[in-house]
N, C-alpha and C positions, 0 to 999 in steps of 0.2 A: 292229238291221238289219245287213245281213252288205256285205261289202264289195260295192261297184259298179264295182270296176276286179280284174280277177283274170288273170295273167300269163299267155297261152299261146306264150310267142315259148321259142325254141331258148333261153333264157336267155342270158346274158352283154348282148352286144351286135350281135347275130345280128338283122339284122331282118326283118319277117314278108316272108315270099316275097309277098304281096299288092303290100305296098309296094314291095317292089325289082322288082318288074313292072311298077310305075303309076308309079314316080319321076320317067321319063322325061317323063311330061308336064307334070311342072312347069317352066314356063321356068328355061332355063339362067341360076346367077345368081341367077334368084329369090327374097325373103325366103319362110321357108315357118315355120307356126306349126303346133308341136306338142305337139297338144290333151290333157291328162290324159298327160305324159310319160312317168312312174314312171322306171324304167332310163333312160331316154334313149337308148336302141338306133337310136330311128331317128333322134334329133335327131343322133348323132354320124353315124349314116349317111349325112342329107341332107346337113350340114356337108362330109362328106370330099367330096360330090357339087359341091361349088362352094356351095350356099347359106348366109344366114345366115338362125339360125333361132331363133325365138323360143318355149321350152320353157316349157310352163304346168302346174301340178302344185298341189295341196294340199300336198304334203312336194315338196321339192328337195334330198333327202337323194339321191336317183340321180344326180343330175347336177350335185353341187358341187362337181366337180372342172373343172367348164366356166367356173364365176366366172370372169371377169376376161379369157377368153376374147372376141376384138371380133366375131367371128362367131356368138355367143350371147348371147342375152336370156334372163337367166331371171327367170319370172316367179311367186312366189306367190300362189295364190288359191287360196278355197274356192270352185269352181263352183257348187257347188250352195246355197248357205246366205249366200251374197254377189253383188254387182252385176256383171255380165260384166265383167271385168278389160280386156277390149282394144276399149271403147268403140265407133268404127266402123272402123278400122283394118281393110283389106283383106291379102290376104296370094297371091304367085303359087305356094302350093300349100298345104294344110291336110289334116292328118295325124290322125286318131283310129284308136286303135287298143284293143279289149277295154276300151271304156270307151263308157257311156249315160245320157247324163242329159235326156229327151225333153225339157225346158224348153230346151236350148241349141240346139236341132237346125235352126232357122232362125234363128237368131245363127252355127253352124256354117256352113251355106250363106252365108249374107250376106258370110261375111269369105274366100268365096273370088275374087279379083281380076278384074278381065273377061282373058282370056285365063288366067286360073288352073286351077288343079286339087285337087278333092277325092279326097282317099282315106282310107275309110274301111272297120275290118274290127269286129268287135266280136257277141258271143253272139246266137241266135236261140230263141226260144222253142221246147221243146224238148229244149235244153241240160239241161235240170235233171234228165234222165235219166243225167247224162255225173258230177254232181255239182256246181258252182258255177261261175258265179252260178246260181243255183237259183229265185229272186224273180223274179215277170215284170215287176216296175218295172225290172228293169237287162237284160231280155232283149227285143229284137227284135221286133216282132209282123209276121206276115208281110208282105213286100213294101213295111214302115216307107222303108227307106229311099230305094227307089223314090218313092215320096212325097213325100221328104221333100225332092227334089231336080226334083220335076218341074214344069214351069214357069220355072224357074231356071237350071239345069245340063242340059248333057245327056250323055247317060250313054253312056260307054266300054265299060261292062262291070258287069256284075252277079252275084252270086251268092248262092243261100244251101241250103249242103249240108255236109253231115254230114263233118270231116274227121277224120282218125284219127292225123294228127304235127303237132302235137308230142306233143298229149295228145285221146282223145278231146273230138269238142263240134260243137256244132252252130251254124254262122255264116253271118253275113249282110255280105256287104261288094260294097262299089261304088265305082266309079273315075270318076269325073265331070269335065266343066271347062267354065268359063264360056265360052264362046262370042261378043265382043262382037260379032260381027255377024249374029246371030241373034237375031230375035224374041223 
């Protein structure tokens, strides 16, 4: 089966222009969990932003230079093939990015904080015209994550349209936050 996490960020530590758009709505301060890390682009981003932030990855070969760091958690897990790693553990902003695993997608929601914020960018079905991910278990199915946040979250913003930088692809993301005094 072919990878279910595949890089489109500016490489290095450049974070997705999605996220440095929607950052602001994570309360100031806020702990923020960043889901399917790899690089950790955006965990150092949220970091230099005032939060500490709790980086979750199957490999933490990107971000072992943050050990020991008091403003990061790193966490190893298999998402996919083991127990959600951060039990009920709320967070005031939650971060995925080019990464699906539909099993976790209401454990994703659930762990954003009341007054928090989801942001979230990752392939759309489609994609597999562009080359990888190419499998529609790791791509998108239209208007997913609308769904997947409605009743829950509501939504700041939404998209899912064909972008052409870094590398072509076809994406779905949306910028959500919990709302406590909202039905």
């Amino acid at each position: 089966m072919e990878p279910c996490r595949v890089e489109i960020g500016h490489g290095g530590n450049v974070p997705s222009a999605w996220v440095a758009r929607f950052a602001p709505l994570i309360p100031v301060g806020g702990a923020v969990l960043d889901l399917a890390c790899g690089s950790g682009r955006h965990a150092r981003y949220l970091m230099a932003r005032g939060h500490r932030v709790t980086a979750v990855d199957i490999d933490l070969a990107g971000v072992a230079d943050l050990a020991g760091d008091a403003r990061a958690e790193l966490i190893e897990a298999d998402l996919e093939n083991a127990p959600w790693p951060l039990g009920g553990r709320r967070f005031a902003g939650v971060v995925v990015t080019n990464y699906l695993w539909r099993a976790l997608l209401p454990l994703i929601v659930a762990a954003v904080a009341p007054g928090g914020a989801l942001i979230y960018e990752t392939f759309a079905r489609g994609n597999e015209r562009f080359g990888k991910p190419s499998n529609p278990d790791f791509l998108l199915k239209s208007g997913e994550l609308l769904r997947a946040v409605e009743g829950r979250l509501s939504v700041v913003a939404y998209e899912c349209l064909e972008v052409a930088e870094p590398r072509p692809a076809l994406v779905q993301r949306i910028a959500a936050v919990n709302r406590p005094d909202e039905p």
